[in-house]
C-alpha positions in Angstrom: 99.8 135.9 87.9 97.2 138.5 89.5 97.5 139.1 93.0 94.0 137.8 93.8 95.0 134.0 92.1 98.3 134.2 93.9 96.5 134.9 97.3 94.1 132.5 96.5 96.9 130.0 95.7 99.0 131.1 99.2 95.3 130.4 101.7 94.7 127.0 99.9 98.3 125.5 100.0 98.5 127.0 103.6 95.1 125.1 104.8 97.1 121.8 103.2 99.7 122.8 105.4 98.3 123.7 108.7 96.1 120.0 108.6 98.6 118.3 107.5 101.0 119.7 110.1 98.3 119.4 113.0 97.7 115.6 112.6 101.5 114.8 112.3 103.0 117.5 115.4 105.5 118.5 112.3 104.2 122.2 111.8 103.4 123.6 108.3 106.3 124.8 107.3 107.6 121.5 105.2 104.8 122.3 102.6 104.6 126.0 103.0 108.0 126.8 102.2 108.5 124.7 99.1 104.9 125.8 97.6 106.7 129.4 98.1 109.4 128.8 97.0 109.7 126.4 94.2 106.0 127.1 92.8 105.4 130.4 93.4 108.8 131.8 93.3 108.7 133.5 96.5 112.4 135.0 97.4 113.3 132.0 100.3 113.9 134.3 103.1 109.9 136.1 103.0 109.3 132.6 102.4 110.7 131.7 105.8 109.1 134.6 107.6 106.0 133.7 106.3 106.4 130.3 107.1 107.4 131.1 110.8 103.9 132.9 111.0 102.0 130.1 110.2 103.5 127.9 112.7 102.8 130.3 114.7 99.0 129.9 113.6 99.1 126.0 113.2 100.4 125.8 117.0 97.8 128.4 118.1 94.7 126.7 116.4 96.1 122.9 117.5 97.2 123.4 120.5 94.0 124.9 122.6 91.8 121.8 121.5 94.6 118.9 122.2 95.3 120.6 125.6 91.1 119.9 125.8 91.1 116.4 125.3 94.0 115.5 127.7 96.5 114.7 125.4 99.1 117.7 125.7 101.8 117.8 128.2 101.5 120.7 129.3 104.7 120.9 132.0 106.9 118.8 129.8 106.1 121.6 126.9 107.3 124.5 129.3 110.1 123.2 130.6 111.3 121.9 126.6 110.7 125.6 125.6 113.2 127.0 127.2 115.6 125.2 125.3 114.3 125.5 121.4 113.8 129.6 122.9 117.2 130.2 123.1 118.3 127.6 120.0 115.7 129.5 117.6 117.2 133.3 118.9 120.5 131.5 118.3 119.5 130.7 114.5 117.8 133.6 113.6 121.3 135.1 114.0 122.8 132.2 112.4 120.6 132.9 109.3 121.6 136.6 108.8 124.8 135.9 107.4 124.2 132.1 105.8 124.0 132.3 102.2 120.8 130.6 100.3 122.3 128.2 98.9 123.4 126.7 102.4 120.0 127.2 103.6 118.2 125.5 101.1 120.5 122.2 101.6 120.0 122.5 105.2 116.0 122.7 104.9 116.1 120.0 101.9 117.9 117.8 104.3 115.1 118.5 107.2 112.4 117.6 104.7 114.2 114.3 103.4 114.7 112.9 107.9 111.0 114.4 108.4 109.9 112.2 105.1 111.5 109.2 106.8 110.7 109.8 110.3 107.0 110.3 109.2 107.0 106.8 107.8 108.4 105.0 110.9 105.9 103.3 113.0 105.6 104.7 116.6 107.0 102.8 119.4 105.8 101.1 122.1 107.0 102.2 125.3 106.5 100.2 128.5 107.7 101.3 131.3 110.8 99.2 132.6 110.1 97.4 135.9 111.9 99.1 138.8 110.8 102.7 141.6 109.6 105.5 139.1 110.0 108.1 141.3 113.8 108.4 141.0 113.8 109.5 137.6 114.4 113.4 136.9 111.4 113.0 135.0 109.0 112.0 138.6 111.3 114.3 140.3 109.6 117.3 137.6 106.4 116.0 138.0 106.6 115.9 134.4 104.9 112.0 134.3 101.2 112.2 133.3 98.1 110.8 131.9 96.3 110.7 128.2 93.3 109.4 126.8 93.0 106.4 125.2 90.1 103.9 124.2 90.6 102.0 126.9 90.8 104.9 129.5 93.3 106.8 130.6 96.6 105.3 131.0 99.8 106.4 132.5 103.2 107.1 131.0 106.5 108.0 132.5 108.9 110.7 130.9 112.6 109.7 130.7 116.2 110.6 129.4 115.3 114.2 130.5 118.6 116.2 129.9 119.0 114.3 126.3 115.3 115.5 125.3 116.6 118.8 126.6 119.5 119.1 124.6 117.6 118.0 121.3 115.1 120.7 122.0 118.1 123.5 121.3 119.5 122.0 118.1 115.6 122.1 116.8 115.4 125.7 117.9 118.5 126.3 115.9 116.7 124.5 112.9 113.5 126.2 113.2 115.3 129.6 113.3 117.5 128.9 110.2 115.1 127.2 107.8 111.7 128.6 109.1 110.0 125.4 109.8 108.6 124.4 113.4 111.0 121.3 113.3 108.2 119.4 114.5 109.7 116.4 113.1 112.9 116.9 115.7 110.6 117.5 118.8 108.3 114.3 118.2 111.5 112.7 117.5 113.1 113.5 120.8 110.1 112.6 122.9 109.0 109.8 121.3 112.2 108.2 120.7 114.1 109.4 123.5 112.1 110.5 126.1 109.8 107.3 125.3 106.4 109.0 125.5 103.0 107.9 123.5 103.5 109.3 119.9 100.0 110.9 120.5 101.5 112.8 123.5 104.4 113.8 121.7 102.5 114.7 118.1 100.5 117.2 120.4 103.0 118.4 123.0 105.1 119.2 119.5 102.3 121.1 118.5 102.0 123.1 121.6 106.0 123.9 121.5 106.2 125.4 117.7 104.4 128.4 118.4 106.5 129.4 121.1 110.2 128.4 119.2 109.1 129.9 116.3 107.6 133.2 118.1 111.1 133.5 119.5 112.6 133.6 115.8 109.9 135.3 113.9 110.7 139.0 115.7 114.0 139.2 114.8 113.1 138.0 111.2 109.9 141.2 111.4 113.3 143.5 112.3 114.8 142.1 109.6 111.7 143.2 107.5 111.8 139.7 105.9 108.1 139.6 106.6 105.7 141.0 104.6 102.2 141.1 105.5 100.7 140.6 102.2 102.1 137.0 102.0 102.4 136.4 105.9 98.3 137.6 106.3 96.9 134.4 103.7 99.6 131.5 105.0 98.6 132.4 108.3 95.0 132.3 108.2 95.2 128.8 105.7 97.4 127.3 108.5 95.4 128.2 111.3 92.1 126.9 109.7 93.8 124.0 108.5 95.5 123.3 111.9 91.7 123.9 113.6 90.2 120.7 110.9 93.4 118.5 111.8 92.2 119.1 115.7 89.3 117.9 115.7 90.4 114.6 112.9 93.0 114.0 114.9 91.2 111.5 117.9 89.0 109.9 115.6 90.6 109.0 112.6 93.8 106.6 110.9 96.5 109.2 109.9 99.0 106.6 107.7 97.3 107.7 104.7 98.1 111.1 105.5 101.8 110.1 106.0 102.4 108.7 103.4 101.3 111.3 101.2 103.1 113.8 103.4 106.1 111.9 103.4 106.2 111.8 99.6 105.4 115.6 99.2 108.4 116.8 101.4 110.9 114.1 100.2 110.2 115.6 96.8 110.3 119.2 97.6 113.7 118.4 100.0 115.6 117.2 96.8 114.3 120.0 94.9 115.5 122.7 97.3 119.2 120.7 96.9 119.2 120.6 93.4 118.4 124.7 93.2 120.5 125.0 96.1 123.3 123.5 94.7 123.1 125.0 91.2 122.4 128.4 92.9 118.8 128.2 90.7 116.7 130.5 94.0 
């Protein structure tokens, strides 16, 4: 294959990506990798530098327009930082010395959870009946307001420190497999933390630049990225990620999920299998 139908390739699969990753909060990097990898027989650690570029991208171009429309938390997203910071610079290290073959079963797991967690319904969350304002959560001021069709409507954040200590072990994931472990982060909120899946898809969104930022240096010391292959998946994820914005408020995405889910779920047990049998 020519380098021009290989980049071509890359800036297509990476626009897949970066929509795909914008309207579900779960990054890029569950399609970028395994096109890389398993397709185009990229070695798996450019694969993952590359891939922590684009998520990069995909939370850059998301991120500005959800924060527009009132549906990213902005607070709860800085204070959640701090904790997948320090997990991804924790990873990074953890990846220097883990062999491939570990790496690939850890990210094939990742993708088979974010294939069933992307098929789960969201959940309803009232709010239980009692004084708001002694949870941590009022305490942080981190209770807000999104948009809905309706108006705007209220939610309250809860189980702070357990959403806190989530955040690191998806910093530690992001790091290791290259992925914005999205799929963790809406996880956390929206199933701990019991905030609108909206809030959390975009708040998610908002977050994986900044975990995977925190990664992708020590991976650019590494020289494990290289800017021919990092230059296309960026700019495919971040026009990708701009599209998914603007779908995002005014369209059904469980179409989208279900394709996604199938996608990653078959890639996951691909990356096992060549794990496993030592095929990367």
């Amino acid at each position: 294959m020519d380098t021009g139908t290989f980049t071509l390739l890359v800036f297509g699969g990476s626009v897949a990506a970066g929509l795909l990753g914008s309207l579900t909060g779960l990054g890029g990097g569950a399609v970028i990798i395994p096109l890389l990898v398993l397709v185009l027989g990229v070695d798996l650690r450019y694969a993952i530098g590359a891939s922590l570029v684009a998520v990069i991208a995909t939370s850059s171009g998301a991120a500005a327009a959800f924060i527009r429309e009132g549906y990213t938390n902005i607070r709860l997203g800085m204070l959640l930082e701090v904790a997948t910071t320090v997990g991804a610079i924790a990873g990074a290290w953890i990846a220097k010395d883990t062999p491939l073959g570990v790496i690939a079963a850890v990210f094939g797991g990742v993708l088979l959870w974010t294939a069933y967690s992307t098929l789960r319904p969201p959940v309803s969350h009232p709010d239980p009946v009692g004084d708001g304002s002694k949870t941590l959560g009022a305490r942080l001021r981190l209770d807000s307001t999104y948009p809905t069709p309706k108006g705007m409507e209220t939610y309250k954040v809860h189980a702070v420190p357990a959403g806190f200590g989530v955040m690191f072990l998806a910093g530690v994931l992001s790091a290791l497999v290259g992925v914005g472990s999205g799929v963790v982060k809406v996880y956390a909120m929206d199933r701990l933390m019991r905030i609108p899946f909206k809030v959390s898809t975009t708040t998610s969104n908002f977050m994986i630049g900044v975990t995977a930022a925190a990664s992708a240096g020590i991976y650019l010391h590494r020289g494990q990225i290289e800017p021919g292959l990092a230059m296309p998946v960026a700019l495919g994820a971040l026009l990708g990620s701009f599209v998914g914005a603007r779908l995002l408020a005014r369209m059904r995405v469980r179409t989208l999920r279900i394709i996604f889910a199938l996608l990653v779920a078959v890639a996951g047990l691909q990356m096992i299998y060549r794990g496993a049998t030592g095929a990367l």
